[in-house]
C-alpha positions in Angstrom: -12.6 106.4 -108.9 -15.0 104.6 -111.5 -13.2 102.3 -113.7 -14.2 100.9 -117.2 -17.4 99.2 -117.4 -17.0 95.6 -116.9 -20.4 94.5 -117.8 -22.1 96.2 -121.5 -24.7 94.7 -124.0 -28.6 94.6 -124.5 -31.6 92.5 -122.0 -33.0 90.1 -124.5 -34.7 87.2 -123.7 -32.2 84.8 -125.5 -29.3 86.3 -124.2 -28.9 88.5 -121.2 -31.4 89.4 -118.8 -32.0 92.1 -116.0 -33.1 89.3 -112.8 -29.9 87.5 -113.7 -27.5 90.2 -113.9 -28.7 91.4 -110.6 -28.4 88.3 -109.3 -24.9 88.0 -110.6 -24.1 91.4 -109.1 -25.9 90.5 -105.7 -23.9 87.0 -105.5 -20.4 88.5 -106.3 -20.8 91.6 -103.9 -20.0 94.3 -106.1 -20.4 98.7 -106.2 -20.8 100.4 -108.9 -23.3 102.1 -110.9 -25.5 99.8 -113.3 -27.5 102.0 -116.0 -30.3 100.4 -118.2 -31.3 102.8 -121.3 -34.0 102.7 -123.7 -34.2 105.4 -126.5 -33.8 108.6 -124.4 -34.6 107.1 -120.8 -31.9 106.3 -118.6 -32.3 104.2 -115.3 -29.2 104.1 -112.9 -29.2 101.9 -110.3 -26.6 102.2 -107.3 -25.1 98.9 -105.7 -23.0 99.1 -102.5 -21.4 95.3 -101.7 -24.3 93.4 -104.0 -26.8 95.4 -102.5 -29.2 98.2 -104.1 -28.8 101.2 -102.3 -30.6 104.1 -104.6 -31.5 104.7 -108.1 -32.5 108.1 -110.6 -34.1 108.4 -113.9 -34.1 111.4 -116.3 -37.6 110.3 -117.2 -40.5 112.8 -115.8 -42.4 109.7 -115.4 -40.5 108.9 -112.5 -40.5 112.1 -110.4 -41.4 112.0 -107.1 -44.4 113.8 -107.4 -45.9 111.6 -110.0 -45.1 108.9 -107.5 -47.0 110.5 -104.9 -49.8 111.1 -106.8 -50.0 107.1 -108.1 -49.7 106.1 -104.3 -52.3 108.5 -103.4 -50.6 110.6 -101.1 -50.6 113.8 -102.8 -53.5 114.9 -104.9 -52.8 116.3 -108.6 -53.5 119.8 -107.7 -51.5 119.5 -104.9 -48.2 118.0 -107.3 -48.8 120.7 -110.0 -49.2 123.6 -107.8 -45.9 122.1 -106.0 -44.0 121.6 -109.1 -44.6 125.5 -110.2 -43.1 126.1 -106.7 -40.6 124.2 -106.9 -39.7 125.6 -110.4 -39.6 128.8 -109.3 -37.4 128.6 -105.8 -35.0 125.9 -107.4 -35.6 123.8 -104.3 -36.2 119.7 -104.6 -39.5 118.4 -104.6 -39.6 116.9 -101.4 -38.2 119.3 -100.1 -41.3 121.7 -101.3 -43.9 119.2 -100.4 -42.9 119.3 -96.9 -43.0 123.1 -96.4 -46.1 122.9 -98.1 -47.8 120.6 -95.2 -48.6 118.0 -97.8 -46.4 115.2 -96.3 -44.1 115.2 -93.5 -40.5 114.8 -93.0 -41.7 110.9 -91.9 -43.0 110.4 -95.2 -40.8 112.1 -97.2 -38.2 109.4 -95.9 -40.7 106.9 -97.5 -41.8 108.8 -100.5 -38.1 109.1 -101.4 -37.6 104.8 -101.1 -40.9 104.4 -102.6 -39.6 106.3 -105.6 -36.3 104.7 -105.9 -38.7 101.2 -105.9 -40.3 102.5 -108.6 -37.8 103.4 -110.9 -36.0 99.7 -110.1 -39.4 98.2 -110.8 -39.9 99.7 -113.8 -36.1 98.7 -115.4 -38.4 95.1 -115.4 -40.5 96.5 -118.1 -37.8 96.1 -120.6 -37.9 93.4 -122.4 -35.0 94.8 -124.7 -32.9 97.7 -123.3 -29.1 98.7 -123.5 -27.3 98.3 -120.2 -24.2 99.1 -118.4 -22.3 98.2 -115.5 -19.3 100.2 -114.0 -17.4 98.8 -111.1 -16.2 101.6 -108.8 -17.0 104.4 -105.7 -20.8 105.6 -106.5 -21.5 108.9 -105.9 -21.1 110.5 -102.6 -24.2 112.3 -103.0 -26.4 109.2 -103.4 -28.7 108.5 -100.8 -28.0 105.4 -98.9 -31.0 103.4 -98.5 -31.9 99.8 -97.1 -33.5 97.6 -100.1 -33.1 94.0 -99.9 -31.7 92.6 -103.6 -33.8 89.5 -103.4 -37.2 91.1 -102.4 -36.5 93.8 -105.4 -35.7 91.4 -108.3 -39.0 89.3 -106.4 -41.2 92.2 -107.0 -40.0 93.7 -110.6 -40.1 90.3 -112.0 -43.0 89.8 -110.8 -44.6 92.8 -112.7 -43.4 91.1 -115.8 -47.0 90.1 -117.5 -45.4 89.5 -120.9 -46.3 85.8 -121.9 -44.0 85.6 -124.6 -40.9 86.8 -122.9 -41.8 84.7 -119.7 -41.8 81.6 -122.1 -38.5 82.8 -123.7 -36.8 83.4 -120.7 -37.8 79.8 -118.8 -36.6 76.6 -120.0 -38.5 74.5 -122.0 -41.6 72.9 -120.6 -40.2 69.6 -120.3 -38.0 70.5 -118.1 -37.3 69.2 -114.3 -36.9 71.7 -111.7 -35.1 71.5 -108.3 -35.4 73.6 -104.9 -31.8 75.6 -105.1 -30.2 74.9 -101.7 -26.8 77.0 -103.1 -27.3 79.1 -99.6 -26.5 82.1 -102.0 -29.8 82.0 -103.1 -31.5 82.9 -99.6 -33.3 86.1 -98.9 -34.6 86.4 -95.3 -36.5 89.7 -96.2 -38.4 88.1 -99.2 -41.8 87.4 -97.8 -43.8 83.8 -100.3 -47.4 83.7 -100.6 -49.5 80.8 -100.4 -49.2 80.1 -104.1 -45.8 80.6 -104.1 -45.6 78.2 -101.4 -47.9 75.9 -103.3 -45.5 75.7 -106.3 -42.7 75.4 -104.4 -43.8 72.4 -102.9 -45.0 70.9 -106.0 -40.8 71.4 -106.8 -39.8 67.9 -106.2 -37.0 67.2 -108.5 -39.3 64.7 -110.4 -41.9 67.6 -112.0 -41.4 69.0 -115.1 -42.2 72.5 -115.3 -45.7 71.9 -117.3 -46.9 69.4 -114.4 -46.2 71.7 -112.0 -48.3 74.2 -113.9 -50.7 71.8 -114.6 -50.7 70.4 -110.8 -50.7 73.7 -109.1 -54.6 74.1 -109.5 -54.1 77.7 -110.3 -54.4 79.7 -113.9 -51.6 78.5 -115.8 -50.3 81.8 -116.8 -50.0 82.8 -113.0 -48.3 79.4 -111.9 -46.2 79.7 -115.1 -45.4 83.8 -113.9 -44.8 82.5 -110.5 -42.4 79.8 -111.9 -40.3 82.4 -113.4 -40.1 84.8 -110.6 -38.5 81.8 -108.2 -36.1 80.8 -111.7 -35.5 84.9 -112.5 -34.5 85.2 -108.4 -32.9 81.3 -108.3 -34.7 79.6 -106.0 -35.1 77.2 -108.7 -32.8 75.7 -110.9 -32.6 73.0 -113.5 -32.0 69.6 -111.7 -28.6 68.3 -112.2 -28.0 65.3 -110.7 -30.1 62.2 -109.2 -29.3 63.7 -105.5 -32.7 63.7 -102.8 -34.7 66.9 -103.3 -34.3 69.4 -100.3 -37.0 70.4 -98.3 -38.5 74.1 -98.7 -38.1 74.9 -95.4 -33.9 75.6 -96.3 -35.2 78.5 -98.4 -35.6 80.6 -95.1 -33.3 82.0 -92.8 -33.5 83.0 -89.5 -32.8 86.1 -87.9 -30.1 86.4 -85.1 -33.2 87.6 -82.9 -32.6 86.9 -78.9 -29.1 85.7 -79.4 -27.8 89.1 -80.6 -24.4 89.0 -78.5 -23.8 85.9 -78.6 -23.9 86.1 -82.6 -21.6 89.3 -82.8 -19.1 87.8 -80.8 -18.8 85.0 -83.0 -18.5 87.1 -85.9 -15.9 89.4 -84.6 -13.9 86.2 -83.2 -14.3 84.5 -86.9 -13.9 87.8 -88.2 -10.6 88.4 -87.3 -8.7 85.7 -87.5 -9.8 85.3 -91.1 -6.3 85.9 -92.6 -4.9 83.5 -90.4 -7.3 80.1 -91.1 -7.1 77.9 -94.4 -9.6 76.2 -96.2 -10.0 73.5 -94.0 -9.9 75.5 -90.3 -12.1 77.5 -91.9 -14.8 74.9 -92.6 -13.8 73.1 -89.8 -13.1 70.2 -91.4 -10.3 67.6 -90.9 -7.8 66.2 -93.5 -10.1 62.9 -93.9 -12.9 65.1 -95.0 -14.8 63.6 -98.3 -16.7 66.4 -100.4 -19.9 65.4 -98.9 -18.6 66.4 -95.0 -17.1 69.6 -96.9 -20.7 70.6 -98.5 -22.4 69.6 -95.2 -20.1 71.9 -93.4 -20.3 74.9 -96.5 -24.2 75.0 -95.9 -24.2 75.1 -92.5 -21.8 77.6 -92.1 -23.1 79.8 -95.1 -26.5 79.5 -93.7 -25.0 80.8 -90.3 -23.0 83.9 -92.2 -25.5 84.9 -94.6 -25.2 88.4 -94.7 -28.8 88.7 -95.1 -29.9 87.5 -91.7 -28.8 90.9 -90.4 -30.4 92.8 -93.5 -32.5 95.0 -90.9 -29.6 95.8 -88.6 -28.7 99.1 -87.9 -25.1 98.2 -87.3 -23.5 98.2 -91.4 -19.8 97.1 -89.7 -21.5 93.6 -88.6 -22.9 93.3 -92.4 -19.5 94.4 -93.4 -18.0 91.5 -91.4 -20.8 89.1 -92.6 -19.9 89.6 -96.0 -16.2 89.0 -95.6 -16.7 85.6 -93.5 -19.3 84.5 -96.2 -17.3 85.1 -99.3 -14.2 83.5 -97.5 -16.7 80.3 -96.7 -17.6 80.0 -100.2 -14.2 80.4 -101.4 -12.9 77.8 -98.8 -15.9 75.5 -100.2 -14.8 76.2 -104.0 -11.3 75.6 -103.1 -11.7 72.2 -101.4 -14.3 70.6 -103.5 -12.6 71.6 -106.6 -9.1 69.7 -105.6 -10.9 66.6 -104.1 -13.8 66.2 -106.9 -11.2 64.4 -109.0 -9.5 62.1 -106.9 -13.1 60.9 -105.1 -14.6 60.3 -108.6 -11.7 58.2 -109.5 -12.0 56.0 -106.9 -15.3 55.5 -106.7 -15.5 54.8 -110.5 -12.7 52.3 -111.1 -10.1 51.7 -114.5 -13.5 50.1 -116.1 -15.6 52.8 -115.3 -14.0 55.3 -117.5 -16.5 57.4 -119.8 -14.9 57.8 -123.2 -13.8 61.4 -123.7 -17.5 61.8 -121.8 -19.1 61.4 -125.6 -21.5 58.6 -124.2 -24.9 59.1 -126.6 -26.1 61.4 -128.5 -25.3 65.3 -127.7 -28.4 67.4 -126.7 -30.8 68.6 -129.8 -29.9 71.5 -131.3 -26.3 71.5 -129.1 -22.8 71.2 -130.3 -20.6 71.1 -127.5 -16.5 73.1 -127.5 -13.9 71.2 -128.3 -12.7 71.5 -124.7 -14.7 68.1 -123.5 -12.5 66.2 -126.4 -9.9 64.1 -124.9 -6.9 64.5 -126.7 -5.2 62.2 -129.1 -2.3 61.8 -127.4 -3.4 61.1 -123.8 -4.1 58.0 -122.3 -7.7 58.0 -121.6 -7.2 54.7 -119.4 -6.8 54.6 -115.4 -8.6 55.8 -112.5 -7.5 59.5 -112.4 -8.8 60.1 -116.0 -12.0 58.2 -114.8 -12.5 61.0 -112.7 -12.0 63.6 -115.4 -13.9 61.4 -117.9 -16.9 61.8 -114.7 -16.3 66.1 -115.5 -16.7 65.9 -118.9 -19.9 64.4 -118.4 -21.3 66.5 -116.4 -20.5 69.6 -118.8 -21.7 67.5 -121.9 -25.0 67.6 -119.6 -25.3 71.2 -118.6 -22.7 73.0 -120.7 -24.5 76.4 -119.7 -23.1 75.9 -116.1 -20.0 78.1 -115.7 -19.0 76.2 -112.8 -19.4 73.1 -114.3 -16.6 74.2 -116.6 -14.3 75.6 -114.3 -14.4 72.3 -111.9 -13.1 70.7 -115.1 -10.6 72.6 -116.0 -9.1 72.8 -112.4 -8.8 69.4 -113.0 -7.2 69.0 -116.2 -4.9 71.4 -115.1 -3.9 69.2 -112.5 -3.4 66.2 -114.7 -0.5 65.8 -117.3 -1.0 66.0 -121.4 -4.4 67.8 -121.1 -3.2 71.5 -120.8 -4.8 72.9 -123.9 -8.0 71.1 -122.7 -7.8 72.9 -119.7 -7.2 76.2 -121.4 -10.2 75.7 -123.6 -12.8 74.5 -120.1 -11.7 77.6 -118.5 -12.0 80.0 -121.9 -15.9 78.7 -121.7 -15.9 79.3 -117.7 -15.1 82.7 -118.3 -17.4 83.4 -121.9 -20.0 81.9 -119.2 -19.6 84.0 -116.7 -17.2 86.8 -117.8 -16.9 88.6 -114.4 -15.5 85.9 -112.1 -11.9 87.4 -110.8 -10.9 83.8 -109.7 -11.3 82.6 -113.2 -8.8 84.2 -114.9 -6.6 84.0 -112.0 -6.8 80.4 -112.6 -6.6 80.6 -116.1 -3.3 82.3 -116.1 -1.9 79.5 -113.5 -2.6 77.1 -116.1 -0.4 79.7 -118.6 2.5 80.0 -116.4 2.4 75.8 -115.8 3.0 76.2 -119.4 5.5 78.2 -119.6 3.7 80.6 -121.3 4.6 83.7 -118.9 3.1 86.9 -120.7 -0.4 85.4 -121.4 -0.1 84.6 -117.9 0.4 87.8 -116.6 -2.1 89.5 -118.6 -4.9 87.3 -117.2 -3.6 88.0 -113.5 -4.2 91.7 -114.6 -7.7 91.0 -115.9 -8.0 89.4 -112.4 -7.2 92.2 -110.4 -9.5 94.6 -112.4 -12.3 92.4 -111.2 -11.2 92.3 -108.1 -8.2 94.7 -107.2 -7.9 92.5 -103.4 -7.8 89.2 -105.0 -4.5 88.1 -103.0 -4.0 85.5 -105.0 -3.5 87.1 -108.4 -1.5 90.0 -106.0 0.7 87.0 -105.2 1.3 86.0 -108.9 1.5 89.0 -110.4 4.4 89.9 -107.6 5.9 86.7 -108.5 6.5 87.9 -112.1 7.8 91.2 -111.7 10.5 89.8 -109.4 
């Protein structure tokens, strides 16, 4: 059954835009139906578990036929005179074209995905464009086909050749970029070029975007295009911290290949005793673990599970199983380092190290950060645990457009006394950040009920379960309360 659209607004290059929605949809796993409209043309596109699957347009532009005839497989005589019949019988073009002789039933298979490519490419044309997003069952008549996400927003953001919008949607010039090794961000199936390759390696973590331009040896408006394909996709992200660079070879992954059984079994064994392992087993990690052993173990692992290694297998119940184990890896990950971040930050910084209320210089030009990274009056801003929190704040007064960022903090407030309405106000941004993160509210109705503040609670662990009806968390809590 469809359900109310969770996601509604208009691309823009200030605000939303179509890469990183699909990104967003891709990372989180979801179905449903996604529509982008402009005037009187509407684009659906069709995503099964994060994946594209098929997509339509009411646009005449985007027939089949008229894609034929641009790939040069059907002459224009050949689509007109096929149209009229088609017309006339009330049969579908393809359909027509076969029992016509002019392709076969082999390349109607591909005429079909090449169309659907098409008409996903072409939602990249908008720079402005209303769109839609409705979480639920898609169609049982939609044609299930194989499309990688990653090598689809690779390709239609690459068609973008508008300079202005490329330059509205990248950071500014000045600043540094950094190899993404979040292993949500691999793609097996998307195939670099040797300029792509040549500005990736000029990624060093010291580069600002206009030396890489300028250091690439290439035109500047395609280094600069190429630059935003690798930020639209998010290869490459702002840097963040001082931490080594990776190394590009982290951005591939490798195929199960020879080891086929060997692999399956794994992933059945891991597979089902999923219910049954916490955080911890799960990672393989013991109780001494420090975040770094927990991140070392995350990658690995995530790199192992990525449900894109198998993104040509014919088998959809091992990608099925893939994406279970990889979402409860990341969740184990998010779980772990989110509980520990405090307490290792507080030791390792000291009673002297403390950051006042993390208002150390001047905020960013032209940003005014929420009153959620105030400390408040009456807590005591001294010791090592607020050192810790002090470290947070920091790191949000830094990159306050990082959701996580946001979240992390407000885990931790929420775990500390006297800072609840700072919490409330670090997740509220989490979630305006990234409104579509079940876990968020979750959370954000734990910190309620530690409150005492039981209907606001409930009503978040509802808004939780809309995102995600199986989150068994929010299940739990929401049980809790109607006992």
């Amino acid at each position: 059954m469809t359900e109310a659209p969770l996601f509604k607004g208009t691309f823009s290059p200030g605000s939303e835009t179509l890469p990183r929605l699909l990104m967003y949809l891709h990372t989180s796993g979801r179905t449903g139906t996604l529509c982008v409209s402009s005037g009187a043309v509407a684009k659906k596109l069709y995503l099964r578990q994060g994946e594209a699957v098929f997509a339509s347009s009411n646009s005449r532009e985007d027939w089949l036929g008229v894609a034929l005839v641009k790939a040069g497989k059907i002459t224009l005589q050949q689509f007109e005179y096929s149209t009229e019949v088609m017309q006339k019988g009330g049969k579908r073009h393809g359909a027509v074209l076969v029992e016509l002789g002019y392709i076969t039933p082999k390349e109607l298979f591909w005429a079909v995905k090449f169309q659907v490519r098409e008409i996903i490419y072409s939602m990249f044309e908008y720079d402005r464009a209303g769109y839609e997003f409705v979480e639920g069952d898609i169609p049982e008549e939609v044609i299930t086909l194989l499309m990688s996400m990653g090598s689809l927003i690779y390709e239609g953001a690459g068609r973008i050749d508008n300079l202005i919008r490329i330059k509205e949607e990248l950071p500014p010039t000045w600043t540094v970029l950094q190899l993404n090794d979040d292993p949500l961000r691999l793609f097996q199936s998307v195939q670099f070029s040797v300029k792509d390759k040549r500005i990736l390696s000029l990624v060093d973590g010291k580069r600002t975007i206009k030396q890489v331009i300028e250091d690439s040896c290439l035109n500047s408006f395609e280094a600069m295009k190429i630059v935003y394909v690798f930020w639209a996709i998010g290869i490459l992200t702002e840097k963040k911290s001082e931490a080594g660079n990776i190394s590009v070879d982290v951005l591939f992954l490798k195929p199960y290949g020879d080891q086929k059984e060997e692999f399956e079994a794994r992933v059945s064994a891991i597979h089902e005793k999923l219910g049954q392992l916490g955080p911890r087993e799960l990672l393989g990690v013991p109780e001494t673990a420090d975040l770094a052993a927990i991140r070392d173990s995350y990658y690995r692992l995530a790199r192992e599970f990525h449900p894109d290694r198998v993104f040509d297998a014919e088998d959809q119940h091992l990608r099925d199983k893939l994406v279970e184990i990889f979402g409860a890896v990341k969740n184990a990950y998010l779980s772990l380092s989110a509980s520990l971040s405090v307490v290792e930050d507080a030791f390792s910084l000291g009673p002297d190290s403390a950051v006042s209320g993390g208002q150390t210089g001047p905020e960013p030009e032209g940003q005014s950060m929420p009153d959620s990274t105030r400390a408040p009056e009456s807590a005591d801003s001294a010791g090592p645990a607020n050192a810790g929190i002090d470290m947070l704040r920091e790191a949000v007064r830094l990159d306050p457009s990082d959701p996580a960022g946001w979240r992390i903090l407000a885990l931790a407030l929420s775990e500390a006394d006297g800072f609840s309405e700072e919490a409330e106000g670090a997740m509220l941004e989490a979630i305006r950040l990234n409104p579509l993160e079940s876990d968020c509210y979750l959370e954000l109705g734990l910190i309620y009920l530690k409150g005492g503040r039981t209907g606001e609670a409930k009503r978040q662990f509802e808004k939780s379960l809309v995102l995600d009806p199986e989150n068994k968390r929010a299940l739990e809590q929401r049980g809790r309360l109607a006992d």
